[in-house]
C-alpha positions in Angstrom: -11.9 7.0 41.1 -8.5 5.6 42.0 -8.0 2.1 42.3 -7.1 2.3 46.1 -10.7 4.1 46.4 -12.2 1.3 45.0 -14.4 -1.5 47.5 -11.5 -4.4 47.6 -13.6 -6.9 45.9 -13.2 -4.6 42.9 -9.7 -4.0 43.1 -9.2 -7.8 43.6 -11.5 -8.1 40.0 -9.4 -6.2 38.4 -6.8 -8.3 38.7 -6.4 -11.6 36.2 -5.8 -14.1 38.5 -9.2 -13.6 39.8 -10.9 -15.5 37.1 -11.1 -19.3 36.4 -10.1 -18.2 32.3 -7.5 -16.5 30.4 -8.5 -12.0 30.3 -8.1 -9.5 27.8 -5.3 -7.2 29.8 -5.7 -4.2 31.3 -9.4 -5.7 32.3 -11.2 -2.3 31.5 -14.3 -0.9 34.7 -17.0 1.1 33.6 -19.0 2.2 36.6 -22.6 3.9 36.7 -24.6 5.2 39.6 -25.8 1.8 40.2 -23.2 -1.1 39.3 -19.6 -1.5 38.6 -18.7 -3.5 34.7 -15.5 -5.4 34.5 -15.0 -6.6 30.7 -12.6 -9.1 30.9 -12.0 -10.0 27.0 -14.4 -12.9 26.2 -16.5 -12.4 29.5 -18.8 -9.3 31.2 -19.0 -9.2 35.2 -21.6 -7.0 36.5 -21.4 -6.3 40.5 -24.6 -4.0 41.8 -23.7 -1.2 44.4 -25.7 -0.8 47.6 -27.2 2.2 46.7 -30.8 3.2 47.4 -32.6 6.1 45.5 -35.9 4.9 46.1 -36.9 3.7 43.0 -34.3 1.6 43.2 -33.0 -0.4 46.2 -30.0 -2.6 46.6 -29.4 -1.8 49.5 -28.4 -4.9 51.1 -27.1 -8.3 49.8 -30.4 -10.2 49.8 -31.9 -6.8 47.5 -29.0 -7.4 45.2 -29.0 -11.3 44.9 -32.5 -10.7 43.9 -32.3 -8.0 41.4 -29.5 -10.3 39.7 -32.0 -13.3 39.5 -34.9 -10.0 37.9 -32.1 -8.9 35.6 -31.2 -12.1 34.3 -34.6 -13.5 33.7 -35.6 -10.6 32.4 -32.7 -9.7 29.7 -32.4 -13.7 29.0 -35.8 -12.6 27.1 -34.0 -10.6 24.3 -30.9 -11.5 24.5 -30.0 -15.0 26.0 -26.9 -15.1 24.2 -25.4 -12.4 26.5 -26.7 -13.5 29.9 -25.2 -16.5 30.9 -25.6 -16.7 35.0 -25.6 -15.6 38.5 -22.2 -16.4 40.3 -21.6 -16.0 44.0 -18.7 -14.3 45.4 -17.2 -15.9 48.3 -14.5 -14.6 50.9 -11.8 -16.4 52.4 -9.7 -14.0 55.3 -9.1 -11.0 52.7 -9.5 -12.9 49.3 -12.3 -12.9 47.4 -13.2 -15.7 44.8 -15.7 -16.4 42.0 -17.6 -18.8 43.0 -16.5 -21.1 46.0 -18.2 -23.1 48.6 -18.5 -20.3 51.3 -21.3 -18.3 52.0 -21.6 -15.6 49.3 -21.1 -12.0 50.3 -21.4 -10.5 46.9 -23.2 -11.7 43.6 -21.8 -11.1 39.9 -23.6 -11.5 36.6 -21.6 -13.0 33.8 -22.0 -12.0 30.4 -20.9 -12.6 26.9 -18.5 -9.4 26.1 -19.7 -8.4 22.3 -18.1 -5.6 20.1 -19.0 -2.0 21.0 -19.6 -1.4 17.2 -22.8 -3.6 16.9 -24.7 -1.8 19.5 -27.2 0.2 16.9 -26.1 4.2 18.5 -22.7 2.8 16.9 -24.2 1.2 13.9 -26.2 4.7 13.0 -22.7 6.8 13.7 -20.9 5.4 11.5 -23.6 5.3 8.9 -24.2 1.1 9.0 -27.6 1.4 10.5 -30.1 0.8 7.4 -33.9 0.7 6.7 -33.8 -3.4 6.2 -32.0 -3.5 10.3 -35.3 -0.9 11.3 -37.2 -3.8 9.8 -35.8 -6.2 11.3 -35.6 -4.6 14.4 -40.0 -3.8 14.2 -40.2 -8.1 14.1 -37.9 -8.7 16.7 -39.3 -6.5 19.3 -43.1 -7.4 17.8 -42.0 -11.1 19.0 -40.4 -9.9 22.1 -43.9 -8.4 22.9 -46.2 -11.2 22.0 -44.1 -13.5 24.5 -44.5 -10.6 27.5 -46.1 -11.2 30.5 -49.8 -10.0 31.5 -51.6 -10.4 34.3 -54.1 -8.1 36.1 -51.4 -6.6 38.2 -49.4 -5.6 35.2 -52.6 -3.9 33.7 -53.1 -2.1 37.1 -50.1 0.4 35.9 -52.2 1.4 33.1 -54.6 3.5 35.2 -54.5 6.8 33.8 -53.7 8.3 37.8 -50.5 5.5 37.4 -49.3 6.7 33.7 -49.9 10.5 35.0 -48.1 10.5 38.2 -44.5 9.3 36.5 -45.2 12.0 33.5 -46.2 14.7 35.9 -43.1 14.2 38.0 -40.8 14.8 35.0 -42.3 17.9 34.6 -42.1 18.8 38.8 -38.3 18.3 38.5 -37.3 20.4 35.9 -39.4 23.6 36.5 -36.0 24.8 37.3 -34.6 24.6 34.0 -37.3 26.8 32.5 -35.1 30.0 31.1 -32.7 27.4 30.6 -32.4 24.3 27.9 -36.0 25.3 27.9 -38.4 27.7 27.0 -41.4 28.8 29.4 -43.6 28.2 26.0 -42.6 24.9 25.4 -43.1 24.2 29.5 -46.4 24.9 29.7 -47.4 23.6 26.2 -46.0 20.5 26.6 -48.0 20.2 29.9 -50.7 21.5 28.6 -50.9 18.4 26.2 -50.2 15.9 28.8 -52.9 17.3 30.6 -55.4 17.4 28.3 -54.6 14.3 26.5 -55.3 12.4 30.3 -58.6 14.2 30.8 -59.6 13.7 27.8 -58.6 10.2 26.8 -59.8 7.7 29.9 -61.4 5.8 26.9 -58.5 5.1 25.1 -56.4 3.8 28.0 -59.1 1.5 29.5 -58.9 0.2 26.1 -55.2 0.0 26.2 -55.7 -1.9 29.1 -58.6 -4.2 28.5 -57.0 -5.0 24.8 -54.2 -6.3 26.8 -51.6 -3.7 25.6 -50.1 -3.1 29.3 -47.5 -5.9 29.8 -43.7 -6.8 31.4 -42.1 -4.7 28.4 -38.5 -3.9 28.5 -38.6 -0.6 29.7 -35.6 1.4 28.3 -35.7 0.6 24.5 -33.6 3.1 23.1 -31.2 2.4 20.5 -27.8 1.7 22.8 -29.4 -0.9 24.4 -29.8 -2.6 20.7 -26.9 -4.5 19.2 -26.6 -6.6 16.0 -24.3 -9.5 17.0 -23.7 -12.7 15.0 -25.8 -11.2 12.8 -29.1 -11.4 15.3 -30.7 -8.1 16.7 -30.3 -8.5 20.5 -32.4 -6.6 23.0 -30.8 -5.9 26.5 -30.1 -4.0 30.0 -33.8 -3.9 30.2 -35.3 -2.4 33.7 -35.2 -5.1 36.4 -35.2 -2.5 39.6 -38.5 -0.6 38.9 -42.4 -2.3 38.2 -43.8 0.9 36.7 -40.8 1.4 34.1 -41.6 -1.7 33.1 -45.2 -2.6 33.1 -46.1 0.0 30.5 -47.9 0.6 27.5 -46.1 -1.6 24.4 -46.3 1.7 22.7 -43.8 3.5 25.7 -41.2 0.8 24.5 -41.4 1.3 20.4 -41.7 5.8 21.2 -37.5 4.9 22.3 -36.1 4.1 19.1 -38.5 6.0 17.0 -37.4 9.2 19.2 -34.0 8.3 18.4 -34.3 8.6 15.0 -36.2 11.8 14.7 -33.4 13.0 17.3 -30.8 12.2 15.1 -32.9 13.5 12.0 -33.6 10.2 10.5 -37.0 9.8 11.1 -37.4 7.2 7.8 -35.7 5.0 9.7 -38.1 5.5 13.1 -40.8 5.0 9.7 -39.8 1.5 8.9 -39.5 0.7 12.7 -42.8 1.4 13.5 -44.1 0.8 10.8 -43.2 -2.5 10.9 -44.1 -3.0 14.4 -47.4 -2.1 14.5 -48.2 -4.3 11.0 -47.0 -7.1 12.8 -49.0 -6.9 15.8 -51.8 -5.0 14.1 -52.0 -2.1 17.1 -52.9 0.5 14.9 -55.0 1.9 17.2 -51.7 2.1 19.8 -50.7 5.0 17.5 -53.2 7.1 18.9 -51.2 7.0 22.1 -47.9 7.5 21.0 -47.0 11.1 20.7 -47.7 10.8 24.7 -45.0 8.3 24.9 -42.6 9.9 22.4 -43.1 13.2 24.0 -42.4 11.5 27.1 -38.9 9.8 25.9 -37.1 12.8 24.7 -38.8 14.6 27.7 -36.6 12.1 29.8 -33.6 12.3 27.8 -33.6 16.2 28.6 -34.0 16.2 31.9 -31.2 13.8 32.8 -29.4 16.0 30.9 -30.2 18.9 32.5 -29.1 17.0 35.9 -25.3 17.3 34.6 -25.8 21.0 34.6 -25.8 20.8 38.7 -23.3 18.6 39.0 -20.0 20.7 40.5 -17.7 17.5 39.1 -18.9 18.3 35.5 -16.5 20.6 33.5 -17.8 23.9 32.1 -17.5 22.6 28.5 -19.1 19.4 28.9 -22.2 21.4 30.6 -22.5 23.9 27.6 -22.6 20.9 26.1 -25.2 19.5 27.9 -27.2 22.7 27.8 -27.4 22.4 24.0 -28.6 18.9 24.0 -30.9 19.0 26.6 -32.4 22.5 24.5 -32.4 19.8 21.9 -34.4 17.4 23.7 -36.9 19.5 25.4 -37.6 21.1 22.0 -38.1 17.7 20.6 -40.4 16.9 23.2 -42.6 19.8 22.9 -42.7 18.8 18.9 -44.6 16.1 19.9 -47.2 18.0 21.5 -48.0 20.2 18.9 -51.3 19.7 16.7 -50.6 18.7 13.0 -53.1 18.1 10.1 -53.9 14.8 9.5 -54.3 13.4 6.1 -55.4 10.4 4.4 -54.1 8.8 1.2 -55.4 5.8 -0.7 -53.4 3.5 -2.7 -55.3 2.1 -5.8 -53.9 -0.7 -8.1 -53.9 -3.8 -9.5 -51.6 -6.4 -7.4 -48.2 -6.3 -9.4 -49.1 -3.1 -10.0 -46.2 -1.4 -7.0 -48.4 0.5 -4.8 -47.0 -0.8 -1.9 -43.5 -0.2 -2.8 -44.8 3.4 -3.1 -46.9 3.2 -0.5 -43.6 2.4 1.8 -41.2 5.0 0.3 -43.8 7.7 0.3 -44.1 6.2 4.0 -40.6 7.4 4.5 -40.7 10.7 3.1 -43.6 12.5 4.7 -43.8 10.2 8.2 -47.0 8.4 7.0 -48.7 5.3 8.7 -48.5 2.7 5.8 -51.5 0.2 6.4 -51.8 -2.5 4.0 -54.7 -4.0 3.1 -53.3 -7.9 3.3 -52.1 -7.6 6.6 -55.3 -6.4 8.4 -57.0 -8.9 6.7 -55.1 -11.4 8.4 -55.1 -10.1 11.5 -59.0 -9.8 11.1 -59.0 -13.8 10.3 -56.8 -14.6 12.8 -53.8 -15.6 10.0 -49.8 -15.1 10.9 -48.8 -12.7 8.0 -45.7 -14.9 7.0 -48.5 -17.9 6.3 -51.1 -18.3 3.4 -54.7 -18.0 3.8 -57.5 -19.8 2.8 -60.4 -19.3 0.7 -62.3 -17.8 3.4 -59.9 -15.2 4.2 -60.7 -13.7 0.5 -64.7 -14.2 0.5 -66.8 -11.1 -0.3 -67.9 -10.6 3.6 -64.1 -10.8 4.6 -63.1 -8.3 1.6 -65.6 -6.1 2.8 -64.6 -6.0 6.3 -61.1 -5.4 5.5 -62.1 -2.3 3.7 -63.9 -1.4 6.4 -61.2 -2.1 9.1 -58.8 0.0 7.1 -61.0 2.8 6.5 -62.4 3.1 10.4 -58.5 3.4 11.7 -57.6 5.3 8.3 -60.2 8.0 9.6 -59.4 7.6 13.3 -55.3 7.7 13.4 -56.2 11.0 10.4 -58.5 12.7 12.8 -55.9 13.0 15.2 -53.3 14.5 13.1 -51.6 11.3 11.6 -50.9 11.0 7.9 -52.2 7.3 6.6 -52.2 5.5 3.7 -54.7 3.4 3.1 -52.8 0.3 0.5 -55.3 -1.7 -1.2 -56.6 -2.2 -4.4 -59.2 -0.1 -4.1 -60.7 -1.4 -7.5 -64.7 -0.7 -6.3 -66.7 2.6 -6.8 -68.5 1.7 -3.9 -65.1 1.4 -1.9 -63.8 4.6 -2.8 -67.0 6.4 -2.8 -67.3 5.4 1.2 -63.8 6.2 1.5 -64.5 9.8 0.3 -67.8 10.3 1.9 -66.1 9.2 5.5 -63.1 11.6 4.8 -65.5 14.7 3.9 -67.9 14.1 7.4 -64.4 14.3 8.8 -63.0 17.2 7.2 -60.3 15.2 5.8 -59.8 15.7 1.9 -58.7 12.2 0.4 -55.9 11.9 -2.1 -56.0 8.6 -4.6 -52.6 7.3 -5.8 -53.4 5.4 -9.0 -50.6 3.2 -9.7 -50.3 1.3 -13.4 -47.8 -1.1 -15.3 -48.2 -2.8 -18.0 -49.8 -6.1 -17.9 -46.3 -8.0 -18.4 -44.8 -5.9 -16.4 -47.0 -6.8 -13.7 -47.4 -10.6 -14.3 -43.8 -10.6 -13.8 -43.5 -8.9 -10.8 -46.5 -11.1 -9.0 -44.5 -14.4 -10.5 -41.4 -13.1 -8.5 -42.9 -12.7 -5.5 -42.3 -14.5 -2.2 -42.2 -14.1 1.1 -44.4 -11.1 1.4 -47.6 -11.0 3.9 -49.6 -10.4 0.1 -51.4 -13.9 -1.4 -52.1 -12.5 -4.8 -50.6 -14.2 -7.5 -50.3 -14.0 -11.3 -53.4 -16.3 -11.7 -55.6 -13.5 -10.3 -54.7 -10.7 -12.9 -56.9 -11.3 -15.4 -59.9 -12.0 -12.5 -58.9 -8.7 -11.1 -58.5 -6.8 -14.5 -62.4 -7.8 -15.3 -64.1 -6.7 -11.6 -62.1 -3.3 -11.6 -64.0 -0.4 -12.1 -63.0 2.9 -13.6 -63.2 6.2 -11.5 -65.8 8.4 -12.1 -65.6 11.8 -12.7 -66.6 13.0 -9.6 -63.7 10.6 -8.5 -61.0 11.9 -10.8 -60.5 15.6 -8.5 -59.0 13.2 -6.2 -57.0 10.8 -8.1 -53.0 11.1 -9.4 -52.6 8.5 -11.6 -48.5 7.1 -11.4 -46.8 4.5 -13.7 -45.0 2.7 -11.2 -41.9 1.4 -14.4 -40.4 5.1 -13.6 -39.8 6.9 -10.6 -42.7 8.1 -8.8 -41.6 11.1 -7.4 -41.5 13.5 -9.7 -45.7 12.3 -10.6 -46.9 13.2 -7.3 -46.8 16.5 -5.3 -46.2 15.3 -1.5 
C-alpha cells in the first residue's frame, strides 16, 4: 500500500513532527489484518483498524478504545516493560495530534520498541536459543499462570461441547486442502483422534475444570511472541479480541512453544520447557491432555497457511512455499495423534549419586517426562520448591505418599503412551517391588537406572549443592547408605547399573 492509500491519520504518523520526542527516520509501518505498527526508534504506536471478522470486532471507536484498555491490561501481565499506555488521538480541522484536549477520534497504544533479535523465533535462528532460556522460559510462564484469573465464567469454556466446537471448525475449513498440503489419511486420522479423545475423556476435562486448570491464559504462546530483553523473558501480544482463545486449558498455552520446537526439530528444547513447567506447577496430570492441544497448534499453524494458497495477491513462489510448510504442519499435527508405547523408567540412587542429571539429559534424548521425587513431595506438603522443608515433609507417611504420588501419575501419563521417569532414590524393596507389580497389571515393563559414585565423589557433589528444589545434604549419606537395600534377583532383570563419574551413554541402551 502506497502512502497516499493510507487513512490520513497514518500518513500524518508517519511523519516526525507528529510526536512529542525525537524518531528513528524513515519511521518504519508494519500492518496486519487487524492494526497498523509505527516503530518510531525508542517508541511503538499501535492504531487498531475497524475491521470486523466476527471473532473480532472493532468496528467502531468505542470497540476499539476498549480493546486498547483489554490489550494493555492484559499484556501489562507479561510484559509491563513494553506497554506503557493508552493515548487519544485528537483532530483539529485536518491535523491530527497525539494526545490533546479534544475529543479523541482514534486511540494508540504506546510501547517500548525492543530489538527484533531478542524475540526467541530470532534467538533459535541464529542458534542463541539454549536449554537454560527453555528453563527459564517453563518458570516464567509457571508464574504467569499462577497470577491468571479464574472465575466460574472462565471455567465455563472448558465444557468439552466449548473445546470441540473451535477444534472441529479447524477441521470444517480445510477439508478443501485434502489432496493438497494434506493427505486424506492424515484428515480423517487426525479427526478421528479428536473425536475419540472428546467422547472418551469427559472425565478428564471436568477435572481440568474443577482442578482450576481453565483460566485468562495468554492465548497465542508461540515462540515470536517471546523475547529476552534486558536480560528478562517477556511474554506479549497476547489475545485481547476473543474470550474462548483465551480462557483455555493452561496446557493449550505451554502445546505453542513445545510445538515449535519439535517443528523446528528441537524437541530437547520443547523437553526442558515443559518439563520445567509442569514441575513447577506440579500438573502432571495436564499432560494427559496435551497431544490435543499440540495437535491442535500446528493444526492451526497449517491451515493459516493453507489460506495464502487462495489468496490471488500471493506470488506463485511464495505459495509453493506455503504448500510445503503447511504439508509440514498438517503432518506434524497428525504426529500427535498417533498411538505411541508408553514406558516407564525408574531412577535409583543415593542423593549425590547424579540420577537426576541423567534423569534430565535422558529427558532430552528420548522426550521423557522427568518427575522428580523432591518436587512432588513438595507440592504434596504444600512447600514452594525454591524453599526448604521441614521435618514433616521427610516423615515415613510423607515418604511413602510421595512414592506413591509418583508411581500413580508414573503409570497413568505411561498408560497413555508417555515415556516417564520416575527420579527418586528408590533405595526400598518394597518401593520397587510395587513399582514393578503396578507396571506388569499395566503391561508396562519397568527399566531401573542404577546410578553409583564413589562415596567422596558424592559427599562432594551434595556439599556443592544449592539452589536446587532437592533438601538432601551430605549429613544424610551415611543415614541413607545404612536403610538402602540391595536388589534382589528377581529385581536385577530390570536394573542397568551406571557410574555416573563417566558418561552415561554409552552404559545404557535407550
Amino acid at each position: 500500500m502506497t502512502d497516499t492509500a493510507l487513512p490520513p491519520l497514518i500518513q500524518q504518523m508517519l511523519q516526525p513532527g507528529f510526536y512529542p520526542h525525537s524518531v528513528t527516520e524513515p519511521i518504519g509501518l508494519i500492518q496486519t489484518h487487524v492494526s497498523y505498527v509505527l516503530l518510531t526508534g525508542d517508541y511503538v504506536y499501535k492504531v487498531k483498524k475497524p475491521m470486523n471478522f466476527g471473532f473480532l470486532n472493532y468496528s467502531t471507536l468505542e470497540l476499539r478504545q476498549h480493546f486498547c484498555a483489554e490489550e494493555m491490561r492484559l499484556n501489562q501481565r507479561g510484559a509491563a516493560e513494553i506497554y506503557l499506555e493508552i493515548l487519544p488521538i485528537t483532530q483539529t480541522g485536518k491535523q491530527y495530534h497525539l494526545g490533546g484536549t479534544g475529543e479523541p477520534v482514534e486511540y494508540a497504544l504506546k510501547m517500548t520498541q525492543f530489538p527484533q533479535d531478542g524475540l526467541f523465533s530470532a534467538m533459535f535462528e541464529q542458534g542463541k536459543l539454549t536449554e537454560t532460556h527453555m528453563q527459564e522460559l517453563g518458570r516464567v510462564v509457571a508464574k504467569f499462570h499462577e497470577k491468571a484469573e479464574i472465575n466460574d465464567y472462565i471455567r465455563s469454556f472448558g465444557k468439552v461441547s466449548q473445546v470441540r466446537d473451535a477444534i472441529d471448525e479447524n477441521y470444517r475449513q480445510t477439508e478443501k486442502y485434502i489432496g493438497g498440503p494434506q493427505t486424506q489419511t492424515q484428515y480423517e486420522e487426525t479427526r478421528k483422534y479428536t473425536d475419540e479423545v472428546f467422547a472418551k475423556n469427559e472425565d478428564i476435562f471436568n477435572s481440568r475444570i474443577e482442578n482450576n486448570w481453565f483460566r485468562e491464559c495468554h492465548g497465542d504462546l508461540h515462540i515470536r511472541n517471546i523475547c529476552l530483553w534486558q536480560d528478562k523473558i517477556l511474554l506479549f501480544d497476547c489475545i485481547e479480541f476473543n474470550e474462548p482463545f483465551r480462557f483455555v486449558d493452561v496446557m493449550f498455552d505451554i502445546a505453542y512453544a513445545v510445538m515449535d520446537m519439535d517443528a523446528r526439530s528441537r524437541p530437547d528444547l520443547g523437553n526442558a520447557y515443559l518439563n520445567t513447567y509442569v514441575e513447577q506447577m506440579g500438573d502432571w496430570e495436564g499432560l494427559q491432555v496435551l497431544p490435543l492441544y499440540l495437535s491442535r497448534q500446528a493444526y492451526v499453524r497449517a491451515k493459516v497457511t493453507s489460506f495464502l494458497l487462495d489468496d490471488p495477491a500471493v506470488p506463485p513462489d511464495e505459495k509453493e512455499a506455503a504448500a510445503k510448510t503447511a504439508a509440514q504442519y498438517y503432518k506434524l499435527a497428525w504426529e500427535y495423534t498417533q498411538p505411541k508405547q508408553g514406558r516407564l523408567i525408574l531412577m535409583s540412587g543415593l542423593s549425590g549419586s547424579g540420577k537426576s542429571t541423567v534423569a534430565a539429559q535422558l529427558a532430552r534424548k528420548i522426550g521423557a517426562i522427568h518427575m522428580r521425587s523432591d518436587a512432588v513431595r513438595k507440592h504434596l506438603g504444600g512447600v514452594p520448591l525454591a524453599e526448604k522443608g521441614g521435618a514433616e515433609l521427610y516423615s515415613a507417611e510423607m515418604t511413602q505418599k510421595t512414592y506413591n504420588r509418583l508411581l500413580e501419575l508414573g503409570i497413568k501419563l505411561a498408560s497413555q503412551g508417555w515415556t516417564v521417569i520416575l527420579d527418586a532414590k528408590y533405595d526400598r524393596q518394597q518401593l520397587r517391588g510395587d513399582a514393578i507389580a503396578k507396571c506388569q497389571s499395566h503391561n508396562l515393563t519397568p527399566q531401573i537406572l542404577h546410578c553409583t559414585a564413589p562415596d567422596q565423589v558424592l559427599r562432594d557433589r551434595l556439599s556443592s549443592r544449592a539452589g536446587d528444589v532437592s533438601d538432601a545434604t551430605a549429613d544424610l549419606l551415611a543415614a541413607q547408605q545404612a536403610a538402602a537395600e540391595p536388589f534382589t534377583q528377581a529385581e536385577q532383570t530390570y536394573v542397568t547399573t551406571i557410574d555416573t563419574t563417566k558418561d552415561w551413554q554409552p552404559q545404557f541402551q535407550f
